[in-house]
C-alpha positions in Angstrom: -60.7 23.2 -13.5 -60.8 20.7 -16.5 -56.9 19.7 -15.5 -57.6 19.2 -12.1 -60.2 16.8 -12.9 -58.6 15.0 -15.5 -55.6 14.8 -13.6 -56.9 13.4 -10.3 -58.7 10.9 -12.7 -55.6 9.6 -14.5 -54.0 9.5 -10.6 -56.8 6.9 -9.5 -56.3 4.8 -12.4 -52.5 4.1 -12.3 -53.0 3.6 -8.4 -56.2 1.1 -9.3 -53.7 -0.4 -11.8 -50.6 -0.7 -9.6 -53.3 -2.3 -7.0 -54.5 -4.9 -9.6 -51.4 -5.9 -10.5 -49.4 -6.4 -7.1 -52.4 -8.8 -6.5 -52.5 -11.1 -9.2 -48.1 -11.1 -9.2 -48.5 -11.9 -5.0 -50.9 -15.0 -6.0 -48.3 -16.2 -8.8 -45.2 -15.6 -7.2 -47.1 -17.8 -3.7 -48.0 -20.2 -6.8 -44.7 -20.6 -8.0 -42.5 -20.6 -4.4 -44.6 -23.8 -3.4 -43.7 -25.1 -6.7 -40.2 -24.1 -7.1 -39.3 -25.3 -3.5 -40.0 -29.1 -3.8 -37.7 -28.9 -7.2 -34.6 -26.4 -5.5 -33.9 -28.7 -2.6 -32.4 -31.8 -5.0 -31.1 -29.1 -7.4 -29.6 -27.0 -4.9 -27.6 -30.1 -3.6 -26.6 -31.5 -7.4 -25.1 -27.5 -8.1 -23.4 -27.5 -4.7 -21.6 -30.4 -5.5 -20.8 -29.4 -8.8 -19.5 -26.2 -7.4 -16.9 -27.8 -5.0 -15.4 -29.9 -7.7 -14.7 -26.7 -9.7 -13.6 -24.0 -7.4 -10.3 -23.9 -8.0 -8.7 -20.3 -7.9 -7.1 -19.3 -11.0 -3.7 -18.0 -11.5 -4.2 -15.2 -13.6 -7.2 -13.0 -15.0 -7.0 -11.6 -18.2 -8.5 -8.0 -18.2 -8.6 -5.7 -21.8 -8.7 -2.0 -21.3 -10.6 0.6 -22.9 -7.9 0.6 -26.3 -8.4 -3.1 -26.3 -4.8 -4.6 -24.8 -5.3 -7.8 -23.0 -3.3 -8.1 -20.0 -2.8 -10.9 -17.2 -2.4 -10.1 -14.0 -2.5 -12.4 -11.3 -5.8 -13.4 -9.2 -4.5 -12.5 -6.1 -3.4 -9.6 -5.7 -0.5 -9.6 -2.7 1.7 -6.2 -3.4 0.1 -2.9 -3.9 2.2 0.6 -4.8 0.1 3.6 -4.9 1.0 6.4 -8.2 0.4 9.0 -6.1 -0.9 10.9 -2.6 -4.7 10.1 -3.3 -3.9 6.3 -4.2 -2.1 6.4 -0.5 -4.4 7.5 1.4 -7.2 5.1 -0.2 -5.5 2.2 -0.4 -3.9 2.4 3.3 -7.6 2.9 4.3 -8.7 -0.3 2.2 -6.0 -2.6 2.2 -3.1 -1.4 4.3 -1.3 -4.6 4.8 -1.1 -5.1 1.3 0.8 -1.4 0.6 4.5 -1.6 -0.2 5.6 1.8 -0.3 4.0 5.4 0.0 4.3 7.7 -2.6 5.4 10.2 0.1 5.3 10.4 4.0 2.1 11.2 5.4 2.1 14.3 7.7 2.0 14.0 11.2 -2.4 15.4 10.7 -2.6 12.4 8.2 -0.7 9.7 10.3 -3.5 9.8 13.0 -6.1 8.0 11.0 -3.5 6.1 9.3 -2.0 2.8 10.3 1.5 3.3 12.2 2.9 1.0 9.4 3.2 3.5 6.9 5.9 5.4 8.6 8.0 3.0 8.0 7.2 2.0 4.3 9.3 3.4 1.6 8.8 7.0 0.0 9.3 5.9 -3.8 7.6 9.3 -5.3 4.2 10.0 -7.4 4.0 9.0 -10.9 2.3 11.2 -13.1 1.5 14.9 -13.6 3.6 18.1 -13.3 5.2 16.2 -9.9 6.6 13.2 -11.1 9.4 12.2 -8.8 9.2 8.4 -9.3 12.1 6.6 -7.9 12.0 3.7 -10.2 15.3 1.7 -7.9 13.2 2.5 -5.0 9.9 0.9 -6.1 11.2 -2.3 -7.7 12.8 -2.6 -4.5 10.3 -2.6 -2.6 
C-alpha cells in the first residue's frame, strides 16, 4: 500500500513539474520571438545575400572512409552501376535515369514495377560474393 502511495505521489510531482516549466519556457520563448523578430528581418536579408554570392557548386567532394583513405569524387553524381541485384532494384527505384547498366536482367515479375528502360541497359554481372561474374569490358563501356 506504502508503494502505491508513494508512487502516485512521485507521479503528481513530475506532472506539477513538467506543468511549471512549459509555463515559464512558453512566456520566454513569446519574450524572445517579439525580440528576435525586429533583429532577423535585416539579418535574414544581409545572410541571403551573402549566400548568393557563395553558392557556387563544387567540383569534387572529398569523402574518408572508415580505414581513413580520402577520396574525391565528383559533386554530381551523373552515372550510376549497381555491384549487384539488390543495388538494381534500389537504385532503378531511386534514380533510374541515372543507371548505366544492370547487374543482370530483371525477370519479366520484376520488370512490372520497374522502368521499361532497364531492358535495354547492359547486363555487366555482380561484383562480389560467391557470384562474381563482373564483365569488367562491359561496364567501362557503358
Amino acid at each position: 500500500m506504502m508503494k502505491k502511495v508513494l508512487s502516485l505521489l512521485l507521479c503528481l510531482m513530475l506532472v506539477f513539474s513538467l506543468a511549471g516549466c512549459g509555463a515559464v519556457s512558453d512566456a520566454n520563448s513569446a519574450a524572445e520571438d517579439a525580440a528576435d523578430t525586429a533583429d532577423g528581418a535585416a539579418e535574414n536579408e544581409a545572410e541571403n545575400a551573402a549566400q548568393e554570392q557563395t553558392e557556387e557548386a563544387p567540383a569534387a567532394v572529398s569523402i574518408t572512409d572508415d580505414t581513413g583513405r580520402s577520396v574525391d569524387i565528383p559533386a554530381e553524381i551523373t552515372a550510376v552501376a549497381p555491384s549487384g541485384a539488390v543495388a538494381t532494384m534500389l537504385l532503378a527505384a531511386l534514380c533510374p535515369d541515372k543507371l548505366v547498366c544492370v547487374s543482370g536482367t530483371p525477370s519479366p515479375g520484376q520488370m512490372v514495377y520497374l522502368p521499361a528502360e532497364l531492358e535495354a541497359l547492359p547486363e555487366t554481372g555482380q561484383l562480389y560474393g560467391s557470384k562474381s561474374t563482373i564483365n569488367l569490358e562491359a561496364l567501362l563501356a557503358a
